[in-house]
Structures are given as C-alpha cells and as structure tokens.
C-alpha positions as CSV (number, residue, x, y, z in Angstrom):
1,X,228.3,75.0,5.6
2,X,227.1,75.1,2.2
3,X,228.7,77.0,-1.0
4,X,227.3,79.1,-2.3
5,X,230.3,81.1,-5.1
6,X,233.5,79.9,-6.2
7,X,235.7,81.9,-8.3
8,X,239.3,82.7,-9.1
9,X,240.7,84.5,-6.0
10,X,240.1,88.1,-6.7
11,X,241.0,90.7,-3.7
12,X,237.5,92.6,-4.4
13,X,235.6,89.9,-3.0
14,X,237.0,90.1,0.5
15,X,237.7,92.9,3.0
16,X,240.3,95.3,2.7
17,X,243.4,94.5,5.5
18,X,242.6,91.1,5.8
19,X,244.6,88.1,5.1
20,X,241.9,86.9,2.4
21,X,242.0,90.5,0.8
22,X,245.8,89.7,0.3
23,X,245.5,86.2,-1.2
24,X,246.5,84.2,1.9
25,X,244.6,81.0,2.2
26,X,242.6,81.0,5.3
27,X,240.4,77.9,4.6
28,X,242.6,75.9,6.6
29,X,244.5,78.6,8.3
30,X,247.6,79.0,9.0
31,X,248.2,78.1,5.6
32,X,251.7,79.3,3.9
33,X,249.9,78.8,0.4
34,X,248.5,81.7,-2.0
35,X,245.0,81.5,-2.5
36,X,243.5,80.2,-5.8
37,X,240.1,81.0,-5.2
38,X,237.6,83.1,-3.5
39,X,234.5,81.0,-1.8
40,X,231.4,82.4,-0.7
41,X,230.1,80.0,1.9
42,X,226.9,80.3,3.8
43,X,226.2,79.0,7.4
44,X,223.9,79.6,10.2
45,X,225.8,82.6,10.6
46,X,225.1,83.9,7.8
47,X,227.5,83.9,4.9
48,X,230.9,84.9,4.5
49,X,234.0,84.8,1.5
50,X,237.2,82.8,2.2
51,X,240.0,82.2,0.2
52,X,241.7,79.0,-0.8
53,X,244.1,77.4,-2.0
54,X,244.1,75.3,-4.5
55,X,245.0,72.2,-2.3
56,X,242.4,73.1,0.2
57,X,239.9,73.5,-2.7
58,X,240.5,70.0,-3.9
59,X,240.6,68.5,-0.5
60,X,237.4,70.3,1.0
61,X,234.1,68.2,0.5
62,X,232.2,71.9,0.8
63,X,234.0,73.5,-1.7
64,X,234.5,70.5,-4.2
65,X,231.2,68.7,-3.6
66,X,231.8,66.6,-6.7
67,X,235.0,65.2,-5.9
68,X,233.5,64.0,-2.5
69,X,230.9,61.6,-4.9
C-alpha cells in the first residue's frame, strides 16, 4: 500500500452512503472515532480513499511515513 493524497477529511472525496462519505474512520474499522483526514492509497488493486482518524493517521506507517523513520 502506498499513499498517494492526504488531506483534511472532506465528504467529496469519498462515495456517497458510505461510512467514509460520513466522516467515520474506516482505516482501522470499526472505529468509534470521526475521521480527520481523507487518504488516497494505491494498491495492486488499484487505488481507493479512506478516511482516518487522527489517531490512526499518526499510528499508520503508510499514512505517516515520516513518523515511521
């Protein structure tokens, strides 16, 4: 997994009805925190936006590569 966006959750950047799209965390889902950011990560799959909180954020090597050095 590789990021590839991270900005200050914003519902436009996810899919309408989902639990991203209404500022639920699901980085590390179930999650009972709001989401702080909205993360574009790319994977074989292809890539995809999540949303995180800001504890998940901190704590995820992918989407805090600098605090992992």
């Amino acid at each position: 997994m590789e990021l590839r966006k991270k900005h200050p959750w914003a519902a436009d950047h996810h899919r309408i009805g989902t639990a991203s799209a209404r500022g639920e965390c699901t980085w590390a889902a179930p999650c009972a925190r709001p989401a702080a950011w909205s993360v574009l990560v790319g994977s074989a799959g292809g890539d995809s936006w999540w949303a995180a909180c800001a504890a998940h954020a901190t704590a995820s090597a992918v989407l805090s590569p600098d605090a992992a050095n």
